[in-house]
RODO-2510 file (C-alpha; in nm, 4 decimals, decimal comma):
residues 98
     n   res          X          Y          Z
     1     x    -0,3905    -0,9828     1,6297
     2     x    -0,7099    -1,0123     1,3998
     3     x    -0,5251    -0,7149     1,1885
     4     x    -0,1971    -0,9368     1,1447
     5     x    -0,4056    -1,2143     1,0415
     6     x    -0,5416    -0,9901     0,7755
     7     x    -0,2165    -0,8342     0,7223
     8     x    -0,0792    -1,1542     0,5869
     9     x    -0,3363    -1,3421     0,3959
    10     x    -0,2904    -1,1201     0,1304
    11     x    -0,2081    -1,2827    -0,1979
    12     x     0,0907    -1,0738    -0,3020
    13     x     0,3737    -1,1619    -0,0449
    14     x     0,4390    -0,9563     0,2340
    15     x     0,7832    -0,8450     0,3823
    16     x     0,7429    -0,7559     0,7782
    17     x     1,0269    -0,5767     0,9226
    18     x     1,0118    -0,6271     1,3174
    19     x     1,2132    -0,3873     1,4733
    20     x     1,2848    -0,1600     1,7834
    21     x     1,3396     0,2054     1,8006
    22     x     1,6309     0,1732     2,0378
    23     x     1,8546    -0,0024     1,7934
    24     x     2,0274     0,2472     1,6146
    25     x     2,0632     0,0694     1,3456
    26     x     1,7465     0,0661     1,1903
    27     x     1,7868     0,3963     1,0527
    28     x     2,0093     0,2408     0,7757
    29     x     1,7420     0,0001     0,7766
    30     x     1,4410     0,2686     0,6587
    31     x     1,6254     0,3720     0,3878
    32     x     1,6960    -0,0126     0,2892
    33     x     1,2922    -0,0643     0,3128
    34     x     1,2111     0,2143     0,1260
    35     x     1,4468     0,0898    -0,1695
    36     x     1,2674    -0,2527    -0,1570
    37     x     0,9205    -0,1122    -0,1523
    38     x     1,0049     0,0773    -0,4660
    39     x     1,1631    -0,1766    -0,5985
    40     x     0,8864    -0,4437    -0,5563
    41     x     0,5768    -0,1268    -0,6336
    42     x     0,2463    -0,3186    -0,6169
    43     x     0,3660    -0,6784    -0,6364
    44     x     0,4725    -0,6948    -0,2611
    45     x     0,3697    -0,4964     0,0594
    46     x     0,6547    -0,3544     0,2717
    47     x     0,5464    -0,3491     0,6509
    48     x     0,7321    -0,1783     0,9764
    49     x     0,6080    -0,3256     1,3134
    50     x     0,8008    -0,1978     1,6583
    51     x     0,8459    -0,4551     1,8807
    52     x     0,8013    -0,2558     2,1668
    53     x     0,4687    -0,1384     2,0539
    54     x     0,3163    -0,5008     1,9684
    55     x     0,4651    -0,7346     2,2426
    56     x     0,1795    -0,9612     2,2297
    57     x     0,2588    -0,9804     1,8614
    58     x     0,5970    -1,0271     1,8988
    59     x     0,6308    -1,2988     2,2198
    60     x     0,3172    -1,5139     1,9784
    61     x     0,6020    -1,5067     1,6904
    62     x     0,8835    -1,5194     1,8975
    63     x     1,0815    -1,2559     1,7708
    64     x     1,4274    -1,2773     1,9560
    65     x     1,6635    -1,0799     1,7020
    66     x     1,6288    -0,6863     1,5773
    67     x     1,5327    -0,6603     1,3113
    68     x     1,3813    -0,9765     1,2040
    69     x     1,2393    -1,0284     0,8510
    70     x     0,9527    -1,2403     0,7686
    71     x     0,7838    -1,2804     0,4706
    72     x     0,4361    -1,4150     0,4580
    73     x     0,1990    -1,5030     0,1301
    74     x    -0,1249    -1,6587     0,2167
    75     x    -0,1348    -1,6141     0,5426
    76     x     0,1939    -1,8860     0,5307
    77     x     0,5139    -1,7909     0,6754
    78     x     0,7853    -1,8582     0,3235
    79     x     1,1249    -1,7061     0,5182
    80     x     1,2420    -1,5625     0,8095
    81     x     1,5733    -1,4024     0,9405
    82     x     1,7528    -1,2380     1,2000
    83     x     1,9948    -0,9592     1,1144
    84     x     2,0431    -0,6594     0,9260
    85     x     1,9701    -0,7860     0,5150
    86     x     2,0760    -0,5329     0,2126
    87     x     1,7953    -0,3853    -0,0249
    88     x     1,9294    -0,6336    -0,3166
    89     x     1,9007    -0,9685    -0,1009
    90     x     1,5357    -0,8832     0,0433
    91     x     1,4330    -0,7472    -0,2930
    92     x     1,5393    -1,1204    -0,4856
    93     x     1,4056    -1,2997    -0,1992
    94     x     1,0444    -1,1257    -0,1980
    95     x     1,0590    -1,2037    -0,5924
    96     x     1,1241    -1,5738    -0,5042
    97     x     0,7288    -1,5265    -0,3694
    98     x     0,5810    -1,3128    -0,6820
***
């Protein structure tokens, strides 16, 4: 947990994509990612975690949904949501943060 704390005090927002191998969706969903990561370059951070693989992370945050989206800045939670998102929408919502 002491890394996730670090992970989101950066400065620069970050966009956390919790998500779970098993869904087969989420390979749509890399490709998606990838396109917002370009998109954004060095102003944002773009961040995979598997749900399966951080439990503890996931149960402390409560994650319910695959995927869910959160964005952090400051160590602050600024949006969350359940459900698959498009590049566009999580690209102008990340900007909101900038």
């Amino acid at each position: 947990m002491a890394k996730f704390g670090e992970l989101i005090s950066s400065n620069v927002p970050t966009l956390i994509d919790f998500y779970a191998d098993w869904n087969e969706n989420n390979t749509n969903l890399h490709s998606v990612l990838r396109d917002v990561a370009a998109a954004l370059g060095d102003k944002a951070k773009v961040i995979k975690i598997d749900i399966d693989k951080n439990q503890i992370l996931a149960n402390a945050l409560r994650i319910k949904g695959n995927p869910t989206f959160i964005i952090y800045k400051n160590g602050e939670m600024k949006w969350r949501q359940s459900g698959e998102q498009d590049a566009n929408t999580l690209i102008s919502l990340v900007q909101q943060y900038l």
